[in-house]
Every structure is written in C-alpha cells, then in structure tokens.
C-alpha positions in Angstrom: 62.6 187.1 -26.4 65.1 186.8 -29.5 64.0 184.4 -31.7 66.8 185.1 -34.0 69.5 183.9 -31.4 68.5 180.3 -32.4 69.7 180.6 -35.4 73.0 182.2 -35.5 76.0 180.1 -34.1 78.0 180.6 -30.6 81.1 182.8 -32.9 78.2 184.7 -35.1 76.1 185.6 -32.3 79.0 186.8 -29.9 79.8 189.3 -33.2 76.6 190.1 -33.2 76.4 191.2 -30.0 79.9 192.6 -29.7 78.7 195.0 -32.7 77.4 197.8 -30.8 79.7 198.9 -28.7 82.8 198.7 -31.2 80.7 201.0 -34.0 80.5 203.3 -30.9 83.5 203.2 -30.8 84.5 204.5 -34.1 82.0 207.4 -34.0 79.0 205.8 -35.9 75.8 207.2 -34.7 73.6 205.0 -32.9 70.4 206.9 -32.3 67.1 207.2 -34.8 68.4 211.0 -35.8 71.8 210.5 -36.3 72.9 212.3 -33.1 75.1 210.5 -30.3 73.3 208.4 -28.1 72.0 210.0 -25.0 73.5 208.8 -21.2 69.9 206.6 -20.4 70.5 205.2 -24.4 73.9 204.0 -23.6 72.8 202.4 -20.1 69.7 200.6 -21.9 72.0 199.6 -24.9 74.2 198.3 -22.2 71.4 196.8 -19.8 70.5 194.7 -23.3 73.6 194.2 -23.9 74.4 192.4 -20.2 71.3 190.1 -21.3 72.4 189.4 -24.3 76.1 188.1 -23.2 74.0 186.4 -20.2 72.0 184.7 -22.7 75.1 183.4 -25.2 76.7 182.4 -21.7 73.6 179.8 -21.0 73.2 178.7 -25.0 76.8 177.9 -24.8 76.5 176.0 -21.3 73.5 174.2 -23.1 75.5 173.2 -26.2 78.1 171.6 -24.3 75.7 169.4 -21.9 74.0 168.6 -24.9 77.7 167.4 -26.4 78.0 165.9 -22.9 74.7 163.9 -23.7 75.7 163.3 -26.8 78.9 161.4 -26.0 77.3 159.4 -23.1 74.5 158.2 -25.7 77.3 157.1 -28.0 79.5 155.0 -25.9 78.8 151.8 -24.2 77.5 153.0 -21.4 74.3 153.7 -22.5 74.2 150.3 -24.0 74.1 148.7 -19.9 71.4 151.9 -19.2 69.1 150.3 -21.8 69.7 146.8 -20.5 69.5 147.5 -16.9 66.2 148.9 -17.6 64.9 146.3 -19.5 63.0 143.3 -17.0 65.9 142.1 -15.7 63.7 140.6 -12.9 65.5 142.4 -10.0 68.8 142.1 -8.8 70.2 139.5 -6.6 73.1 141.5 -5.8 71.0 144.6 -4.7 72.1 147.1 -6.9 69.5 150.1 -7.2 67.4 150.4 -10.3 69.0 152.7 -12.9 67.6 156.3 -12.6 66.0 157.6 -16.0 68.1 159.1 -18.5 68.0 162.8 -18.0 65.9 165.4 -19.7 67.7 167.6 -23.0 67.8 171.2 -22.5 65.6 173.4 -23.4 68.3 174.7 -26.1 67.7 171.0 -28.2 63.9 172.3 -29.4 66.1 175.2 -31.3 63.9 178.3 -28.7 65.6 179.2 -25.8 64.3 179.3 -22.7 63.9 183.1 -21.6 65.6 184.2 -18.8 64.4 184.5 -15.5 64.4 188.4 -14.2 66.8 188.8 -11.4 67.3 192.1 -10.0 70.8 193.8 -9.4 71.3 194.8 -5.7 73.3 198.2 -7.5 71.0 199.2 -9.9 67.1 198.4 -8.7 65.2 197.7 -11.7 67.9 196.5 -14.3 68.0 192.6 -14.3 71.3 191.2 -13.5 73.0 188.5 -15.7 71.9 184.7 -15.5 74.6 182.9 -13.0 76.6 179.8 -14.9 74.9 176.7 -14.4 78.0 173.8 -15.1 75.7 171.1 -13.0 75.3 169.7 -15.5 78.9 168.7 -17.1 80.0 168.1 -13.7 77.3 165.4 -13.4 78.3 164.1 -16.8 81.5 163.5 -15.7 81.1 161.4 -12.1 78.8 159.4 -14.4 81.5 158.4 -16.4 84.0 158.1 -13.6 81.3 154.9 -12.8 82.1 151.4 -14.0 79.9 150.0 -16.1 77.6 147.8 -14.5 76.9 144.4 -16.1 73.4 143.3 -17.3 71.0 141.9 -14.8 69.7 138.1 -15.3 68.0 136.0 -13.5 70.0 133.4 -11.6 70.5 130.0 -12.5 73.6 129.2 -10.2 75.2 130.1 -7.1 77.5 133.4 -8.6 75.3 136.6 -9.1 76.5 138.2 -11.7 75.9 141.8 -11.0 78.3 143.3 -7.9 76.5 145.4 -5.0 77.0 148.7 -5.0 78.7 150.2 -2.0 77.4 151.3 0.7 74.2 148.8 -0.6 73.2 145.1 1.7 71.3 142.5 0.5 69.9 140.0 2.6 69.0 136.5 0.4 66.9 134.0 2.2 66.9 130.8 0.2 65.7 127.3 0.3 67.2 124.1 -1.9 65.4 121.0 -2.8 67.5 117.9 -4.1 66.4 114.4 -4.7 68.5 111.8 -6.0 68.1 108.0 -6.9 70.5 105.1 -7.7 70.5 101.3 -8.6 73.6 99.6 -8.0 74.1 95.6 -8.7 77.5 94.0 -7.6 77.9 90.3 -8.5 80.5 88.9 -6.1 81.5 85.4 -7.2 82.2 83.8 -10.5 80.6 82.7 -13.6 80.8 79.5 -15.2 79.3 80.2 -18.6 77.3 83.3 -19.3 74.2 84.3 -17.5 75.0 81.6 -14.9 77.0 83.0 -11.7 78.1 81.2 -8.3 78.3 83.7 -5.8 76.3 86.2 -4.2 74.7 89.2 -6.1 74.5 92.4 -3.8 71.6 95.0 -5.1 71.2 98.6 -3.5 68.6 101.1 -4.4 69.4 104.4 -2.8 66.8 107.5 -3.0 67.7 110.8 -1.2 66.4 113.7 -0.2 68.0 116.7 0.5 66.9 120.6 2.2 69.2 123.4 2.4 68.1 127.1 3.7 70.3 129.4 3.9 70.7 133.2 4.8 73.5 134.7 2.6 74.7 138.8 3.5 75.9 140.8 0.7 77.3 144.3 0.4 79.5 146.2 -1.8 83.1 147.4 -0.6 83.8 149.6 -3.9 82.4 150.2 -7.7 84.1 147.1 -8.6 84.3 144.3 -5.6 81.5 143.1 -3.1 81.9 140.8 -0.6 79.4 137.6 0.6 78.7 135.2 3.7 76.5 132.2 3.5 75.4 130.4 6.5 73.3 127.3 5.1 71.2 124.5 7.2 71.3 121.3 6.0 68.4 118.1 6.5 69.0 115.0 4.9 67.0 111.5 4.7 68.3 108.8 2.5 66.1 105.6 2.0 68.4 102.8 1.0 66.7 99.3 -0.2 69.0 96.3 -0.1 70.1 92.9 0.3 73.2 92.7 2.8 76.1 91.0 1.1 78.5 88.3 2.5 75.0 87.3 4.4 72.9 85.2 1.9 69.7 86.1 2.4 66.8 86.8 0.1 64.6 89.3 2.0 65.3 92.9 1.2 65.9 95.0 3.9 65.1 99.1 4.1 67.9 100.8 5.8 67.0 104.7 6.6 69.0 107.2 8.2 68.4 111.2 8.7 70.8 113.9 9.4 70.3 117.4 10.5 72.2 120.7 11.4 74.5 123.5 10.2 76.1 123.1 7.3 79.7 124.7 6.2 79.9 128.2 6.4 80.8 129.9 3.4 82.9 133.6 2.5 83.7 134.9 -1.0 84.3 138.1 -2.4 83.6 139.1 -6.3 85.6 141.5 -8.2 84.5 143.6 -11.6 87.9 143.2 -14.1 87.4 145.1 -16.8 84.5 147.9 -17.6 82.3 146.4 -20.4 79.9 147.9 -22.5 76.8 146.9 -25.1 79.9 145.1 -27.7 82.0 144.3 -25.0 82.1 141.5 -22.3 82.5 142.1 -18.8 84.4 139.8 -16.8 83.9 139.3 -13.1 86.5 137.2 -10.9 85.5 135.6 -7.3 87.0 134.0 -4.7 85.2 131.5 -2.2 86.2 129.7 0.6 84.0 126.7 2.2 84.8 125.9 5.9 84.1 123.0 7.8 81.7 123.7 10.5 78.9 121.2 9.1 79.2 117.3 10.9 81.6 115.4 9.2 81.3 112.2 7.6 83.8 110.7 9.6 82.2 112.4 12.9 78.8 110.2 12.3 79.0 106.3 13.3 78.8 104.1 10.7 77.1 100.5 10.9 80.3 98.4 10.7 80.7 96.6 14.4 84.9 96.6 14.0 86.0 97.3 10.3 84.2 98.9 7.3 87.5 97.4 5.1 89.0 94.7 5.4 88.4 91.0 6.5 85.6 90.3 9.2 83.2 93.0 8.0 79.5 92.8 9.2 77.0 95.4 8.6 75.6 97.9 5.7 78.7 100.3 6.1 76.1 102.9 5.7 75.9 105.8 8.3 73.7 106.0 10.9 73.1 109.4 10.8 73.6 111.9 7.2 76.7 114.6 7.7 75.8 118.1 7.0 79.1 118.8 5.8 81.5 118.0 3.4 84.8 117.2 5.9 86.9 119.1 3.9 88.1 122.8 3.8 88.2 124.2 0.2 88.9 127.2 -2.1 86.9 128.0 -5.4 88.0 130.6 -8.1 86.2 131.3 -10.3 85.4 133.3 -13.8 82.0 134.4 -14.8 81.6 136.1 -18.2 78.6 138.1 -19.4 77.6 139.7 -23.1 75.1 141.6 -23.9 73.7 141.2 -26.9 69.9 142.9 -27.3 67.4 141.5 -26.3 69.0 138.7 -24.5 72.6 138.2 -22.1 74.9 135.4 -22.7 77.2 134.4 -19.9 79.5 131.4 -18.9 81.7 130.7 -16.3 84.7 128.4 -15.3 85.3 127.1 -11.7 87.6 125.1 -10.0 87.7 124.2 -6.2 90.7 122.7 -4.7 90.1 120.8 -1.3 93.2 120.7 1.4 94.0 117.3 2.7 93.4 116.3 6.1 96.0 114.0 8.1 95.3 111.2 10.8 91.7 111.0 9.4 89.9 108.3 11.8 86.1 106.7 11.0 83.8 105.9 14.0 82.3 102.7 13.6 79.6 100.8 16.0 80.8 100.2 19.8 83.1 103.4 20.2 85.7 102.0 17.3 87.6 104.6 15.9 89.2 102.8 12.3 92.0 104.4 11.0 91.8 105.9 7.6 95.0 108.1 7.1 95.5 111.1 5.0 92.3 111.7 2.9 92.1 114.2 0.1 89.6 114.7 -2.3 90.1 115.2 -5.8 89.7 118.7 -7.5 86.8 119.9 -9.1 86.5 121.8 -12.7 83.5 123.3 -13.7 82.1 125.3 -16.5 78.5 126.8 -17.5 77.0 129.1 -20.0 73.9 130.2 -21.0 71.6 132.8 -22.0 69.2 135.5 -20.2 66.3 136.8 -22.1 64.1 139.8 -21.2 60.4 139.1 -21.3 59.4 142.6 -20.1 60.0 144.9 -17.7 59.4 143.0 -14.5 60.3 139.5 -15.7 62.7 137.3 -16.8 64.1 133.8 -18.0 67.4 132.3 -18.2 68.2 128.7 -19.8 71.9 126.8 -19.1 73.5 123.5 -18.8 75.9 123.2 -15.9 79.0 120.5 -15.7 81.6 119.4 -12.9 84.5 116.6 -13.5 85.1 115.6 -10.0 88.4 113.6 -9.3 89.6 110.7 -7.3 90.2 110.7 -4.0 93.5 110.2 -2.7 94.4 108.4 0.6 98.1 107.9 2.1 99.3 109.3 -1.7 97.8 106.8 -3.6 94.2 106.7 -5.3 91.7 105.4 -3.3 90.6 102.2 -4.2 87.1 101.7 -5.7 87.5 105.8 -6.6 86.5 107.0 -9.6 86.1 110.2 -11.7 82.4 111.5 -11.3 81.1 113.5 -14.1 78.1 115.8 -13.1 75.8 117.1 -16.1 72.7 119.9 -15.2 70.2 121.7 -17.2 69.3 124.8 -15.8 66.2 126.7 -16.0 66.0 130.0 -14.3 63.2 132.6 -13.7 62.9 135.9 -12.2 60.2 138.5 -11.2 60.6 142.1 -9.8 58.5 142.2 -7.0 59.5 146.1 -5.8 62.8 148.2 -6.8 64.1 146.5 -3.7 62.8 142.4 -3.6 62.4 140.5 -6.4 61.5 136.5 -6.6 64.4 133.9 -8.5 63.1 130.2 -9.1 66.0 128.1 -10.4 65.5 124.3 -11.8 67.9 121.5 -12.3 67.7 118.4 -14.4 70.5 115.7 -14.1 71.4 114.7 -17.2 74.1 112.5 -15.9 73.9 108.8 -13.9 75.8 110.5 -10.6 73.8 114.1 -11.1 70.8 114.9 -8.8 67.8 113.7 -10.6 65.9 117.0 -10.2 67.0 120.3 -7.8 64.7 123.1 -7.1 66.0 126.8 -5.9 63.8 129.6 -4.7 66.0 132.9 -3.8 64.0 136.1 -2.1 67.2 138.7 -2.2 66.0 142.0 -0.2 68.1 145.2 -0.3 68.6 147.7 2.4 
C-alpha cells in the first residue's frame, strides 16, 4: 500500500508521518488550491494518518522479533536446535522432538504485509488501527528462560544422556545378553626341577551365560533433573568343566548350575549442571542406588558338605544354584560430559560405586550348614568412558567407546580377603540407534572385552517409548 515505508527507517518514517499535522499547525495550506483543508479533508488526512501510525506500530513490532530472532540464531542455543534435529536416533530419555524454527516476518522480505481492514464500532466505514501483536517477543523470551538441552546420541551405556522433560514418561523395555569364558590351572604341589611337578594340578573351564530384561520408568521432575526406576530379571547358567582337586582323579567332570529371578531393584535421579551450548559442554550429575532384592550369593547352597575353607573340604565349592543379585547395597555417582562438535558428539563420563558392608554374613553349605563368614565388604569401583556420537542422517545414528572399571579387593573382618585381587574390566562399545516414530526409537548396544576378567561379548537392545 506504501511501498516507500520500506525504505525509510523507524525515526524517518515517524517524521514523516508526524509532518502533516505540525505544518497544519503553523498555517501552511494543505489542499490542491491553496485554501484550508475542508472538515471531510482533515478526517481523511487523519483516517490515513491512524493507518499510517498503525502501520509504523507493526514494522516496529516486526523489527524487534526479527532482533529477537536474531539474537536466538546467534547464541548457543541454536547450536543444540541444529543438533537435536540432526538423526539423533530418538531419545532414550523421551524428550519431544524439537519444533521447527519459526517463520521471519513478513517485514524481513523489505514489503510489508498490508493491513487487514478492521472496522471502527464509532465511525462505520473508517478502518480502525491494527492491535499490537508482542506474541511474538513474549515467546522469544520463555524460549530462553529454557535450559539448553544436550545433544541426543545413541546409547552405549547405562546413563542417557539427555534428561526428560517434565511432565514427559518413558517407558524402556530392554533385554541384555552376556557370555563369558575362563581357563584357570592351579598346580598344588611342588616342583623338583622345571616342568616336572609332584602334586596335583586342578584345571577349571568356566563358560557363562547371562539374560537380563528389564523395565526401567522415566520422567522429568523439572527443566534440569529427571528421575529413573529399574526393575531387572535376571537368568543365569554357568557350565563349569573340571577336575576336582584334593581327589586325584583323571576324568573331567561337567558341573552346571542355573539361577533365575528378580534381580536388584534400582533408583537414580539425573541432574542438568550447567546450560551448554554448540562451544560449550554440558555436564549432567546422577545419583543411583542399587538395592538388594535379587537372591544372594550367600542365600544359594553351595556344594561344600561342612566347610568351603579350611581343613576337611570336599566338593566343587561351586553353587548349586546362580544368585540374581549382587548381596550388597550400593551407591553410584556419577559425571557424564557431552560436547558438541558438528557433525559428531563427544562425551565421557566418570563413576564410582561404593558398596556398604554387611556384618554377621553366614554361607549355606550342603546339609543345612550355615559357615560363618564375618563382615564382608566389597571393594569400590572407579569407572570412566568416553566416546563419540555421529549423525548419519536424520533417523539414524552411531556411537563408538571403550568402557573401564578397576574393581577392588574385598575386605572381610578388616583385613583383605585372601585370594582377592584387583579386577580390571576393559569394553569396546559400539552403539546404534534408529528413530522409529517421534515417540519410539530402536538402541542396539555391543560390548567386546578387551580384558582377561571382562565379558567376552555383551549384547543390548533398548525400545524406550514416551507417553
């Protein structure tokens, strides 16, 4: 309608239109014969006048959402837009997909949109001015008053690294897959030169299988923290090829047990530190806690007739039937660490767990026995990971890691076990992950042992649904 309004500025336009009335003002003529202005001149001069501050009102609303815009496109936040929207694969946390950035004013093509005729209720006929529309800013601003939101990537371990977002649950069926194997050669005797023993040599070839599902509940409690409960279900069958020592014999025996129930219920809670950006990291603290509702391994029998220590043993000292649980209650706190760095994610993390000692632990042995064992308590774990999460498009995506855990000795009556060692547990990781709908996606996760006392190979599948 006034094509030259596009090119004057916010100060030079409101001159321009503040012109006409102050030259009335002074007595300059403002009709085509020099004569004043009639009374139906002055209330069209002012009618266009009314449209003309209505439509400097709307430019100048427009200019500052496009400053609004502006400012959001140049701050970090817009940096986590771009990467949630890459293929992330799905979140396991259950966090909505981003909306789409929103649409520029018309204002930004340098035409103005023309102004909708409204009529005024006084005056039939005259349109009235265009109502401010500060929508707008005021979304602008609760957008910032959001935390950033780390980058998605698919899931290599057991800490999501995106949060839920309130009022948001997630519902995660998953199943685990573990198979281990072992030799072990102890040569009890003496030797009299090399390569020449007198005594008896005890080999054991152990190969174990192991199946967790589990259903774990998510959901967010604020912005920054969401909260988790796992309730896994454990089977077990070990296969364990030996020659029984103190007995002599030359036949190999095949001892196999099986074990099968709930295993120990698990409750953590995750909490967003700081609020990240595309050059910054973003670090997320949690806090789990691993109870003790799984069977025990000192709640299973054990083949020992009297004593699994001592003097007059007989038996494997294997169990008859596989715990489910660990025996132990214990806390983990952990770090996890995630930078974005287009097109790919690096994270790490740090862990350590701290099992409580138990008192008046007692072992159940063959024929009812019950063979004291004292105060037991496992040694402290520290672990760390890293790795790196790559898009490959906007569905799909792959994550490579290496996992470690230095596990301590075990302590009983406040001395170290004897025959305890420190364990060392080394894992590759390879992790993939697939978008199946904006509210299920699919995460495969597999393990490698790269150490003697690590799983040989572990195999995760994760189907996190969000409601």
């Amino acid at each position: 309608m006034y094509p030259h309004v596009a090119r004057l500025g916010a100060a030079g336009l409101a001159a321009a239109l503040l012109a006409p009335p102050a030259l009335a003002q002074q007595g300059v003529p403002l009709s085509n014969n020099g004569a004043q202005p009639s009374h139906s001149e002055l209330s069209q001069l002012k009618d266009e006048l009314a449209q003309q501050r209505a439509l400097v009102n709307r430019l100048l609303l427009e200019v500052q959402a496009q400053r609004e815009q502006l400012q959001r496109m140049g701050t970090p936040a817009d940096g986590v837009l771009l990467s949630q929207q890459r293929g992330m694969g799905g979140s396991m946390s259950g966090q909505a997909p981003v909306a789409e950035p929103p649409v520029l004013p018309p204002a930004v093509t340098g035409v103005p949109a023309p102004l909708p005729p409204q009529q005024r209720p006084d005056q039939p006929g005259v349109p009235a001015p265009a109502p401010a529309q500060p929508a707008a800013p005021a979304q602008a601003q609760n957008t910032r008053q959001q935390p950033n939101r780390p980058p998605e990537v698919a899931p290599i371990g057991d800490q999501p690294g995106v949060l839920t977002a309130p009022g948001t649950y997630v519902l995660e069926p998953s199943m685990q897959y573990g198979y281990s194997s072992s030799n072990r050669v102890a040569l009890v005797g003496y030797t009299v030169i090399p390569a020449l023993l007198i005594g008896l040599v005890d080999v054991r070839e152990i190969k174990r299988n192991t199946f967790t599902t589990a259903i774990t509940g998510r959901t967010g409690i604020s912005n920054r923290m969401e909260v988790e409960v796992k309730v896994p279900y454990v089977y077990r069958s070990d296969a364990t090829v030996s020659r029984e020592i103190f007995t002599g014999t030359a036949v190999e025996r095949v001892f196999d047990t099986t074990g099968k129930g709930m295993g120990d219920v698990e409750v953590a809670g995750r909490y967003q530190l700081n609020n990240g950006g595309a050059d910054k990291g973003y670090y997320i603290a949690g806090l789990r806690y691993k109870s003790r509702t799984g069977r025990d391994p000192f709640e299973v029998v054990t083949d020992c007739d009297r004593r699994c220590i001592g003097e007059n043993v007989t038996g494997t000292g294997l169990p008859l039937d596989l715990p489910t649980g660990s025996g132990f209650h214990s806390l983990q706190a952990t770090l996890t660490w995630l930078y974005p760095s287009d097109p790919a994610v690096f994270f790490g993390n740090l862990s350590y767990v701290h099992n409580f000692k138990r008192d008046d632990v007692t072992r159940l042995v063959r024929n009812g026995e019950r063979e004291p064992l004292g105060s037991l308590q496992p040694g402290a774990v520290l672990g760390f990971n890293f790795g790196m999460g790559l898009a490959l498009n906007d569905k799909a995506s792959l994550s490579l890691g290496y996992d470690h855990s230095t596990i301590g000795r075990m302590r009983q009556n406040g001395a170290t076990s004897i025959g305890s060692v420190r364990t060392q547990l080394g894992t590759l990781l390879l992790g993939y992950s697939y978008r199946l709908s904006p509210k299920r996606s699919l995460n495969i996760a597999v393990g490698a042992g790269v150490t003697r006392d690590t799983p040989d190979v572990t195999l995760t599948l994760r189907l996190p649904m969000t409601f």
